[in-house]
N, C-alpha and C positions, 0 to 999 in steps of 0.2 A: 383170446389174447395171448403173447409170449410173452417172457422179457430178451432183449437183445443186448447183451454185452459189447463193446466197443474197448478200444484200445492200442496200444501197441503191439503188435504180432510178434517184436522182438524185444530184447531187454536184459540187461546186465544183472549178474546174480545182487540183492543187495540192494537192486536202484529201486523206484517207486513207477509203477505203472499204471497212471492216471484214469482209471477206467471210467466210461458211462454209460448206465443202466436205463434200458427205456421200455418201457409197457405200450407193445404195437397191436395193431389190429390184425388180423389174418390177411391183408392187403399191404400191411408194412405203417398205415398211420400212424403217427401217434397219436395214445387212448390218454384226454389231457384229463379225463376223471379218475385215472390213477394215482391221486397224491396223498401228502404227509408220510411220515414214519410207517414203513411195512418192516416184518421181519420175515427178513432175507437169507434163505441158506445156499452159499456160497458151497461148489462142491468141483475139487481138479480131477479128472481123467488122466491117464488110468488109474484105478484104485492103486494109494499103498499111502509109504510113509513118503511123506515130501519134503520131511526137513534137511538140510546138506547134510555134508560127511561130518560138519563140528556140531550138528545140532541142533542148527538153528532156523525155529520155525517160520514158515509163512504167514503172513497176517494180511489183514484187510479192513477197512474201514478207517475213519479217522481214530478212532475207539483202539486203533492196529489190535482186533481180536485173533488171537493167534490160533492158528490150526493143529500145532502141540504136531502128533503123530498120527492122526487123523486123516482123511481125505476131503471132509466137511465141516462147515460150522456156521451158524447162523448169528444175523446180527441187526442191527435196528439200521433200517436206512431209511432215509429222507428224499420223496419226492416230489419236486416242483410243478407249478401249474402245468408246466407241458408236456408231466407224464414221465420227465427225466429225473438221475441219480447222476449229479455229473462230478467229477472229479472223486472219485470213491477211490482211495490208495489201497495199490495192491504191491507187497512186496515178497518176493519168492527169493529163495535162496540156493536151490539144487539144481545144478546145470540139468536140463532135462527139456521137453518138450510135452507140454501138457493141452490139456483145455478147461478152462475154467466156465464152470454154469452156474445160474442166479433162478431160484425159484422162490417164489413166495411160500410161507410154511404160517401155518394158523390156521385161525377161524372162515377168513375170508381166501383162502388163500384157492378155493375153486376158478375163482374169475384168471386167475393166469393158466393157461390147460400146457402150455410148453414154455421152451427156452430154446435160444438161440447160443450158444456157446463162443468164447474165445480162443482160438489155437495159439497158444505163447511158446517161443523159444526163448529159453533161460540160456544166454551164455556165461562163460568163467570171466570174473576181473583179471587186473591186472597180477603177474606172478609175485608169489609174498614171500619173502626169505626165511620170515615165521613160520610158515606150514610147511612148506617145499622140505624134503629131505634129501638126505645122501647116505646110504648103506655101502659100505666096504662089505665085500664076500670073499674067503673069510673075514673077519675084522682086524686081524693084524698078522703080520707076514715078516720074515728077514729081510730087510735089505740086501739082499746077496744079487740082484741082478737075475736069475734064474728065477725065482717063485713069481707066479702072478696073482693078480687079485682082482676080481668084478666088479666093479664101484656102479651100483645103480642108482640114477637119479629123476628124482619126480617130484614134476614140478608142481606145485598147487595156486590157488587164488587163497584169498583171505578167510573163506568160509568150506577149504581143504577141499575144494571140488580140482578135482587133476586137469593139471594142462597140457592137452594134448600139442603134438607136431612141434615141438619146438626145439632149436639144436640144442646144447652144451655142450662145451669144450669146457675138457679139466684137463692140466698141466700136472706134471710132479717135477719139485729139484730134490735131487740127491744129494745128500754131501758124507763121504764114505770116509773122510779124513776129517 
């Protein structure tokens, strides 16, 4: 038997990605003697830390068990006669492209021999004026018309993950009198 993950393959940094867990046969059945409360450790590919650029970690279950800086972490999940875990919140925060796997862990936890994995693309929200900066290089200059200066600008989402391709235009008025 596996468990097979289900989901959205795509998903906003932040948003809730509804997952559902199911305990199949080596033909794809569902195994409906699979049920009540297993504990579950949840584990994203590739190893490292998953939480974004402000910190903020990824969680899952209704319980939102957070995965801190971790790559794994286990959790009590509940399944129904048919062998399913349906609606299990999964919420990621670091633009990135991962996979998320579900394996039973305990006493019983022989009877699941694999896993089936989800491919998720975490993309960035919407740009936040809060995170986004702007650095002047140097940081201040004469007005004399002659000197210049590098203003770079990066933009961010609400959870500091950078957003890419996007124009700005910045303006200057002088006023010399």
């Amino acid at each position: 038997p596996k468990l097979v993950v289900t989901g959205s393959a795509n998903m906003l940094a932040g948003a809730t990605n509804s997952l559902t867990i199911e305990a199949q046969d080596s033909a794809g059945a569902a195994v409906t003697s699979y049920t009540n409360a297993k504990n579950i450790t949840f584990k994203l590919t590739p190893a490292g830390d998953h939480r974004s650029p402000d910190g903020t970690s990824p969680t899952v279950t209704a319980a939102a068990a957070s995965f801190g800086a971790a790559d794994s972490i286990s959790a009590s999940v509940t399944f129904d006669a048919t062998g399913k875990a349906a609606s299990v919140p999964l919420k990621l925060y670091k633009k990135e492209n991962i996979t998320l796997n579900a394996e039973e862990t305990g006493a019983l936890a022989s009877r699941i021999l694999s896993q089936s994995g989800l491919n998720i693309s975490v993309g960035v929200t919407a740009i936040s004026a809060g995170t986004s900066t702007v650095v002047p290089s140097p940081s201040s200059r004469v007005a004399n018309g002659i000197e210049s200066s590098t203003i770079t600008v990066t933009l961010k989402d609400a959870y500091q993950n950078v957003i890419a391709g996007k124009s700005v235009n910045l303006s200057t008025t002088f006023n010399l009198g």
